[in-house]
C-alpha positions in Angstrom: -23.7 -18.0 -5.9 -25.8 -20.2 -3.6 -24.4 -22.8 -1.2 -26.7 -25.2 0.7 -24.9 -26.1 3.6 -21.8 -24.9 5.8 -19.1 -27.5 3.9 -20.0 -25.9 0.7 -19.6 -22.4 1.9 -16.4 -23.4 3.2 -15.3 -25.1 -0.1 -16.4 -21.6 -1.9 -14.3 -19.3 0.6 -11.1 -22.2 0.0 -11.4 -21.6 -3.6 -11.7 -18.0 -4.2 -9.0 -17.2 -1.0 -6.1 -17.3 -2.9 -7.9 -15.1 -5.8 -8.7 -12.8 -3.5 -5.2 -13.1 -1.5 -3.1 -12.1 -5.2 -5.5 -9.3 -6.0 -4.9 -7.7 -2.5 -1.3 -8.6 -2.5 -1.0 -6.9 -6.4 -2.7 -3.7 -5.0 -0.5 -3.3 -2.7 2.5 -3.4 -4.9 0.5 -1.2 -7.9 0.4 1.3 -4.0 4.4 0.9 -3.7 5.0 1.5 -6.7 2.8 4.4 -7.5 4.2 6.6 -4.8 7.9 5.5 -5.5 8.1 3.5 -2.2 11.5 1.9 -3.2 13.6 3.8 -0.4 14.0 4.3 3.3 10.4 2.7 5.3 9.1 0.6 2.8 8.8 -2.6 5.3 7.2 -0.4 7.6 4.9 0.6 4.4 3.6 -2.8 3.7 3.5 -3.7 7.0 0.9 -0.4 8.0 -1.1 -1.4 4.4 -1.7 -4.8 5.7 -2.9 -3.4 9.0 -4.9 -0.3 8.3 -6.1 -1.5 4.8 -5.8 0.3 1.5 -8.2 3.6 2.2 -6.4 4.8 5.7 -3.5 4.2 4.4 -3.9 5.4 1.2 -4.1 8.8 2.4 -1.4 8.9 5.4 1.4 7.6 1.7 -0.3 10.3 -0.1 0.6 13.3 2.9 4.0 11.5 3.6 5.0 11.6 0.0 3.4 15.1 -0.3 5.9 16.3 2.9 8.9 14.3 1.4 9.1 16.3 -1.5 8.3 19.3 0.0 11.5 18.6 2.5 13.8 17.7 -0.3 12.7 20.7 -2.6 13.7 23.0 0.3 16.8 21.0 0.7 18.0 21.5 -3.3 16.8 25.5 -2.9 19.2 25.5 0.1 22.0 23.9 -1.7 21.6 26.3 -4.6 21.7 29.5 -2.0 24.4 27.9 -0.4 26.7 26.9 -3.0 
């Protein structure tokens, strides 16, 4: 795409803004809902993946979902020695 002046370059960012807005906004859900982000932090979770942006965060979900089910897998063995 060319643009000859500043006004046109505006009108070009207006247009394709809210494109751009719903893909990142669609991502971030497809994130959520990947990792099973439905309980306990999930405000916080957006919240971080609108500040840090999709690679950072990407990894820091992957390592906190990655200890999650590590802590309730030794919570269920527990249980089972337990009861």
């Amino acid at each position: 795409m060319v643009v000859d002046s500043f006004p046109e370059l505006m009108d070009l960012f207006a247009r394709w803004a809210p494109a751009v807005q719903a893909a990142s906004i669609a991502e971030a859900i497809s994130d959520l809902s990947r990792y099973g982000m439905d309980g306990d932090g999930l405000v916080e979770r957006v919240a971080a993946r609108a500040v840090y942006g999709s690679n950072e965060l990407h990894d820091l979900m992957r390592a906190d979902k990655r200890r999650d089910d590590a802590l309730r897998w030794e919570q269920r063995r527990q249980r089972r020695q337990e009861g």
